[in-house]
C-alpha positions in Angstrom: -60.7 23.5 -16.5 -60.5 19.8 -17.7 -62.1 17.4 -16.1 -59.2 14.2 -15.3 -60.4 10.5 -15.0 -59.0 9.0 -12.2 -57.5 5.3 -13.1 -58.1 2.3 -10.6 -54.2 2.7 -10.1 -54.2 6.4 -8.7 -57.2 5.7 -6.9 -55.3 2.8 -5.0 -52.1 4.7 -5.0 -54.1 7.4 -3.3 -55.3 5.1 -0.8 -52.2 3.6 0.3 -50.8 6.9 0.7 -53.6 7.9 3.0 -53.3 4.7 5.1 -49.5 4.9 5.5 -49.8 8.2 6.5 -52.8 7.3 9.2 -50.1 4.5 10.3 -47.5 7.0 10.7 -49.2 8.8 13.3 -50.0 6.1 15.0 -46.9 4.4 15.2 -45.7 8.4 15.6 -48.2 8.6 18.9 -46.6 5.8 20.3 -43.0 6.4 20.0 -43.7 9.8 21.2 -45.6 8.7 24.2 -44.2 5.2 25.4 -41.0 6.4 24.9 -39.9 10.4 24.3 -40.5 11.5 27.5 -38.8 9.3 29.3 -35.5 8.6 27.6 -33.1 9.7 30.1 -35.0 8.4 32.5 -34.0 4.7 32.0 -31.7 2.6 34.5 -29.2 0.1 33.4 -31.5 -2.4 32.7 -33.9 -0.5 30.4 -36.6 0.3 32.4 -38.3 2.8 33.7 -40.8 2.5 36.8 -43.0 5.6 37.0 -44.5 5.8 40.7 -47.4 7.8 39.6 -48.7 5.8 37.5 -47.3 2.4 38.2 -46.1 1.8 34.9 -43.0 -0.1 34.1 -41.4 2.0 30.5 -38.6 -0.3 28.8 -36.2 1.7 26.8 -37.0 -1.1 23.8 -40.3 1.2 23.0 -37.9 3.3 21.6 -38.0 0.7 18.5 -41.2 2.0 17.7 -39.6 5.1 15.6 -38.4 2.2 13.0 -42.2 1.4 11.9 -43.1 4.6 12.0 -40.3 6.1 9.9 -41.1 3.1 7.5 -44.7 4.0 6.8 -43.9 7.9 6.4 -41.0 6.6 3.5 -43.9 4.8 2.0 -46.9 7.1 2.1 -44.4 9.7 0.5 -43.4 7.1 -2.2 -47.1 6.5 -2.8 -48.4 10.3 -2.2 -45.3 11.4 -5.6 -46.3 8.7 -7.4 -50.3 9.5 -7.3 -49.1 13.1 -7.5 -46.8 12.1 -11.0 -49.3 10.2 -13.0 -52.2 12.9 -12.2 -50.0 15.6 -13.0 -49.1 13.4 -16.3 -52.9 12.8 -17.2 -53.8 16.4 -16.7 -51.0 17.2 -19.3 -52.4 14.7 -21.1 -56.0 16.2 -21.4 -54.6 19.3 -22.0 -52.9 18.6 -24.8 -55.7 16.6 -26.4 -58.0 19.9 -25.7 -55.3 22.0 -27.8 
């Protein structure tokens, strides 16, 4: 198997796809639970008072899906393009091995 030498630039593409996909989930997290399970619950004004708790929920949270649909676009745009230029080294070194 040939060994590939990974660049600064897929190292850093790399990263960025692995911290845009960490803030996915956390923007994901949020969405999900500041504002999923209560979106039919909302009154006129937006807001949602949850007795058990004591929480006010304002239908705005549901905003949070913008963010989080945003840094999933981006760690897929950085996670192809790290996956392009490895796959075009490895051809590379194959080639040179032949």
């Amino acid at each position: 198997m040939a060994r590939i030498r990974e660049q600064p630039e897929q190292a850093l593409l790399l990263c960025a796809a692995i911290l845009f996909s960490g803030a996915t989930v956390f923007f994901g997290f949020f969405y999900f639970s500041l504002y999923w399970p209560y979106r039919t619950l909302f009154n006129e004004e937006g807001r949602y008072f949850d007795e058990n708790t004591l929480i006010v929920y304002h239908e705005q949270n549901g905003l949070l899906i913008i963010p989080a649909l945003a840094c999933l676009a981006l760690a897929l745009l950085f996670g192809v393009s790290w996956w392009i230029r490895r796959r075009a080294a490895y051809r590379l070194v194959r080639r040179s091995q032949r």
